[in-house]
C-alpha positions in Angstrom: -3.1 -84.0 -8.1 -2.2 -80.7 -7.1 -3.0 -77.7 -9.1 0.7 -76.5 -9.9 0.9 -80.1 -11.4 -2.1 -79.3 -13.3 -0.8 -76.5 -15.0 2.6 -77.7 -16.0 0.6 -80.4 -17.6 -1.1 -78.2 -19.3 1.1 -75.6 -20.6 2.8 -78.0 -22.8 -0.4 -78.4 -24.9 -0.1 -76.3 -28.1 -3.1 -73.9 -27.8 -2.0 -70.3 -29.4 -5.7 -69.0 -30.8 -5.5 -67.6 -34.5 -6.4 -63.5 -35.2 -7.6 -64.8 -38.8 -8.8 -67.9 -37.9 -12.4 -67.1 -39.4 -14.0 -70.1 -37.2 -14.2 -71.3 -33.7 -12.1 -72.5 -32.1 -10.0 -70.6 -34.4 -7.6 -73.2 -34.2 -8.1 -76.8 -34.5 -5.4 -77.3 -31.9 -7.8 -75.7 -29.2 -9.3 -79.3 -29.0 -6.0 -81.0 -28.2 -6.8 -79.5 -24.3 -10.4 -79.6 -24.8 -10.0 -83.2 -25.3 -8.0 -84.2 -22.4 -9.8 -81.8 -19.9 -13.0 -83.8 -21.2 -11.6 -86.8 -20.3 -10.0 -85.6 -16.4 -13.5 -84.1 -15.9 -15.1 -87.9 -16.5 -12.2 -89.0 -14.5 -12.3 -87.3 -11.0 -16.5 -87.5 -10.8 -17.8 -84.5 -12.7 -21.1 -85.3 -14.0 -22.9 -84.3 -17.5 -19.4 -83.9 -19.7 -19.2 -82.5 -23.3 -16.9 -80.9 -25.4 -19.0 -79.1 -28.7 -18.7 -78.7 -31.9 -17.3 -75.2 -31.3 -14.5 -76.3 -28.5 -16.4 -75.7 -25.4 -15.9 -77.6 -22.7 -19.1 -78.0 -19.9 -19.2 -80.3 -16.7 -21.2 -80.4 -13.2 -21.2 -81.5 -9.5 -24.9 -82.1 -8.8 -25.8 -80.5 -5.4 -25.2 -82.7 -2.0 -28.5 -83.8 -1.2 -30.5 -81.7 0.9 -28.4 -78.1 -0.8 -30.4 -78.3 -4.2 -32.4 -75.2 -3.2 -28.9 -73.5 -3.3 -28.6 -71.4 -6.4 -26.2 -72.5 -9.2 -22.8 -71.4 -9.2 -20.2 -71.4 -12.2 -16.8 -71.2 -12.5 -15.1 -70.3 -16.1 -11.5 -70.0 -17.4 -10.0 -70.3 -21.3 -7.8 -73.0 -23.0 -6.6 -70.8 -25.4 -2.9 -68.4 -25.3 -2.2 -65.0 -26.5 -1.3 -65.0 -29.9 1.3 -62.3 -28.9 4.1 -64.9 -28.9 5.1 -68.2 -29.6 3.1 -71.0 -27.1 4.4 -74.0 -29.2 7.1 -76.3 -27.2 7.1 -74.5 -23.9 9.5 -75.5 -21.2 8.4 -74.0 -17.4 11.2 -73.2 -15.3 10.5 -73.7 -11.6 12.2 -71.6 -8.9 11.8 -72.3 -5.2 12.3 -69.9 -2.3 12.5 -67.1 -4.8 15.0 -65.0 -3.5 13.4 -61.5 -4.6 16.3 -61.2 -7.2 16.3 -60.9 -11.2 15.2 -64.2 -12.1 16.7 -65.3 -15.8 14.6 -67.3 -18.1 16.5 -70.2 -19.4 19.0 -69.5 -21.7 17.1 -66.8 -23.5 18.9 -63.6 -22.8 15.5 -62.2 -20.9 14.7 -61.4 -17.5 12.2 -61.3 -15.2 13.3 -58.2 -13.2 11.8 -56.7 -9.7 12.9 -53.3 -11.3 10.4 -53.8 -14.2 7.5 -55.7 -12.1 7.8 -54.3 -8.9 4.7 -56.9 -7.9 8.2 -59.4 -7.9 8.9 -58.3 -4.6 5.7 -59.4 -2.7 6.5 -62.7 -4.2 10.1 -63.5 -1.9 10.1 -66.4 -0.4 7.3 -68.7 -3.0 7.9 -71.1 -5.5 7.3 -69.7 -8.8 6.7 -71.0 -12.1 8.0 -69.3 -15.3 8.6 -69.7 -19.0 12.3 -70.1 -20.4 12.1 -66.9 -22.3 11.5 -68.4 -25.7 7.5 -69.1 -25.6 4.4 -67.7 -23.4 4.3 -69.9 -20.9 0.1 -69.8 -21.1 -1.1 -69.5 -17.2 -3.3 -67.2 -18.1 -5.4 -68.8 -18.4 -4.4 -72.7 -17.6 -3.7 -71.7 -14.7 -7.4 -70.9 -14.1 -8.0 -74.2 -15.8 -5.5 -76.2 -13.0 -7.7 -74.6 -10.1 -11.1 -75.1 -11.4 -10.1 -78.8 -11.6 -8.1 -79.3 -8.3 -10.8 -77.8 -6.8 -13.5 -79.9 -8.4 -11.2 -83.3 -7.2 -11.2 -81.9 -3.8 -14.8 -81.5 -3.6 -15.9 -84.7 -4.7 -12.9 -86.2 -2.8 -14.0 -84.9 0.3 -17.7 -85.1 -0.5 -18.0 -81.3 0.9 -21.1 -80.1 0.8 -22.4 -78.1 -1.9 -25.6 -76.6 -4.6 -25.3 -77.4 -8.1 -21.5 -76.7 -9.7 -21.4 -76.0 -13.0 -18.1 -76.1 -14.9 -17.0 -74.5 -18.2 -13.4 -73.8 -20.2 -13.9 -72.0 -23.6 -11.6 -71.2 -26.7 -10.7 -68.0 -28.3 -10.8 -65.8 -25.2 -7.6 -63.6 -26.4 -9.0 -62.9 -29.2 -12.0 -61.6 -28.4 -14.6 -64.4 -29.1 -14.6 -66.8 -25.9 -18.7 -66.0 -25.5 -19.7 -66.0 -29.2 -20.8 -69.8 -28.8 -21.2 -70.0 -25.3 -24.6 -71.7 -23.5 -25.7 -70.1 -21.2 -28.7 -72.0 -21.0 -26.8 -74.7 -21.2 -24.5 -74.5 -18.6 -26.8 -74.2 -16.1 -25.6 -71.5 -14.0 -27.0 -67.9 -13.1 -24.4 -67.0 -11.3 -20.3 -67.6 -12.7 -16.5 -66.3 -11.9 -13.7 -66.5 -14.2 -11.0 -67.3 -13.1 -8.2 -65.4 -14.9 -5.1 -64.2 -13.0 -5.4 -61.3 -10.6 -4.4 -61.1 -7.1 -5.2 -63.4 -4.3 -8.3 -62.3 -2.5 -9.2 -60.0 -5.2 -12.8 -60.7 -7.5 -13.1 -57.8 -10.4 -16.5 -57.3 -10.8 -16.5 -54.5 -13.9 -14.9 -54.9 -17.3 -13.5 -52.3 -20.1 -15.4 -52.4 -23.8 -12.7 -53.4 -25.9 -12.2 -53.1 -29.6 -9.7 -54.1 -32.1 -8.4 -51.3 -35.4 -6.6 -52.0 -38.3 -5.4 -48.9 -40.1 -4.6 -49.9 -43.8 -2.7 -47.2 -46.4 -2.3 -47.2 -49.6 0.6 -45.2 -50.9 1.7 -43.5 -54.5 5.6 -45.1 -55.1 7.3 -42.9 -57.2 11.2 -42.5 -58.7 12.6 -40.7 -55.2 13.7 -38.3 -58.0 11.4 -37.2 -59.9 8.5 -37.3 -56.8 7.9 -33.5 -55.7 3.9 -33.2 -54.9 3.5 -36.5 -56.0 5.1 -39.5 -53.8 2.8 -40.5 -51.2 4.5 -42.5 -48.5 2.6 -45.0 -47.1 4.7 -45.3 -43.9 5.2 -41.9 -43.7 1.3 -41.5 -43.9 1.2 -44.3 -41.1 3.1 -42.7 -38.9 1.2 -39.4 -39.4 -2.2 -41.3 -38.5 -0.2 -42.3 -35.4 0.9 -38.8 -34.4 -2.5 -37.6 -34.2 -3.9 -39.4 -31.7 -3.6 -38.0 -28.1 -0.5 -38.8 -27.0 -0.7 -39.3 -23.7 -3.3 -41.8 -23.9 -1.7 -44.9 -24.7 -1.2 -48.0 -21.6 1.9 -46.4 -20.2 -0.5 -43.2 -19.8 -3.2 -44.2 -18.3 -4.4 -46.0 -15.0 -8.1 -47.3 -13.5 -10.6 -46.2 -15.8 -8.8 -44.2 -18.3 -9.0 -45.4 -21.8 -6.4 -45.5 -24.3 -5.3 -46.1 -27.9 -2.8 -49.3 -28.1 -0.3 -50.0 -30.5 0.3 -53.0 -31.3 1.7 -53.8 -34.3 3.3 -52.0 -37.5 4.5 -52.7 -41.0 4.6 -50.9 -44.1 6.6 -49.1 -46.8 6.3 -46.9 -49.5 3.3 -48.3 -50.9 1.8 -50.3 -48.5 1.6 -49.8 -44.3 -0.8 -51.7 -41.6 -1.3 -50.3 -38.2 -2.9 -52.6 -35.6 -4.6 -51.0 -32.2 -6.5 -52.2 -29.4 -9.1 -49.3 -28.2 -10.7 -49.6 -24.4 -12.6 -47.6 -22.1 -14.8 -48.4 -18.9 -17.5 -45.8 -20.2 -19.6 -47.1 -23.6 -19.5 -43.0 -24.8 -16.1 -42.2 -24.5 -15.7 -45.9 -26.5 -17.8 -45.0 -29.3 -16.0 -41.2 -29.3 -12.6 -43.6 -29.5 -13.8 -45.2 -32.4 -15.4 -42.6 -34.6 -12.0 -40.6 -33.6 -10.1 -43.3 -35.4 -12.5 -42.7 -38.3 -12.4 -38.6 -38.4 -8.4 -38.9 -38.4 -8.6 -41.5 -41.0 -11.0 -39.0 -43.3 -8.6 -35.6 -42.8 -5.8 -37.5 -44.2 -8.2 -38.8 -47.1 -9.1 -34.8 -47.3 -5.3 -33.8 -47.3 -4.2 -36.6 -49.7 -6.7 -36.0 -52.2 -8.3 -39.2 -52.5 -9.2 -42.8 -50.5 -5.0 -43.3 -49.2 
């Protein structure tokens, strides 16, 4: 099977990972893909196959006789999607000889537009593989998944020589906890690559440190009329916390190593108001200065409010 087939297999497999899921896999549905990438692994010749407890998935090519001196080598990709946006019923669109124009996405209103991804234009001339518009269509990372296994197939297939292939796919990865039950020992491998999106002939070697925020205030609601000195608005409090944080150092700010503050998500009204952030930065310092920076802006409002807003 080829590995595009793969992947529009496996897209349609309901695998969205929960924020508050409190457990791994954080959702149960995790195992739906688990389960059937168990099975293909049995299927095509991989050796040693289990899916845990926990949702991981782990497989192996023993080495071609004569290559088990060869050190270990592991490849790695995730089952779960981005809780971002919906990944429930999707429906890939495929267009051939992509033309290097807009391309529309179903009958969703939203485009796919070289003006917005300028990496569109490199792409003229391939068959492409999109969502309609109304889910995430989940290659990243099943479509790591489709390669690990069409290469696995391929290798046995063709009995190509090798040392000691070790195979894993794990839950949870966009939310942060793909390693938290992960074994190592287990696995077998010293050396591993994930294989998560990124451009052909290209292997990322360094990673950011990466840390979730949720900013929670607790407002005063009182009578808009009778509220001098003593309303406290909890979105306007929010937005406040917001404002002092550098400004220019959000995603659209920022490039290679620079760190940044990211916005995510907000809510709130007079009385109640959630902010949600992602924090990153390629040096551990600057990290932790991110973090306790959060914290002193978080304690001067307290200061200016009065109390614990």
């Amino acid at each position: 099977m080829r590995a595009y087939e793969r992947l529009l297999n496996y897209v349609k497999i309901y695998t969205t990972s929960e924020e508050e899921g409190g457990a791994t896999p954080s959702a149960a549905r995790e195992f739906d893909l688990g389960n059937v990438l168990t099975e293909e692994l049995k299927e095509i010749g991989v050796k040693n196959v289990r899916i845990t407890k926990n949702c991981y998935v782990y497989g192996e090519i023993p080495a071609t006789p004569g290559m088990e001196h060869i050190p270990a080598l592991g490849f790695i990709a995730h089952m779960d999607t981005a809780p971002d946006f919906s990944g429930e019923g999707v429906k890939p669109q495929i267009i051939g000889d992509y033309d290097g124009s807009d391309i529309r996405l179903g009958d969703s209103g939203r485009v796919l537009s070289p003006k917005a991804f300028p990496d569109l234009e490199k792409l003229k001339g391939r068959t492409l593989i999109t969502t309609d518009g109304t889910t995430l269509l989940g290659a990243d990372d099943k479509a790591g998944i489709a390669e690990i296994m069409t290469m696995a197939e391929q290798i046995i297939k063709e009995d190509i020589a090798h040392g000691k292939i070790c195979i894993a796919f794990t839950p949870d990865e966009e939310i942060g906890e793909g390693a938290d039950h992960f074994d190592v020992e287990g696995f077998g491998a010293k050396y591993a690559y994930t294989v998560d999106g990124g451009a052909e002939n290209e292997i990322e070697f360094e990673n950011f440190n990466a840390a979730g925020a949720t900013v929670k205030v607790t407002g005063l609601s009182v009578h808009p009329g009778d509220s001098k000195d003593t309303m406290i608005n909890a979105a306007l409090v929010a937005m406040e916390f917001n404002q002092m944080l550098p400004a220019g150092e959000t995603p659209r700010g920022t490039k290679g190593y620079e760190g940044f503050f990211h916005l995510t998500d907000m809510s709130g009204d007079v009385s109640n108001a959630t902010l949600s952030y992602i924090i990153r930065d390629h040096d551990a310092a600057h990290f932790e200065i991110r973090k306790e920076q959060m914290q002193h802006i978080a304690d001067l409002l307290n200061e200016k409010y009065g109390q614990v807003r």
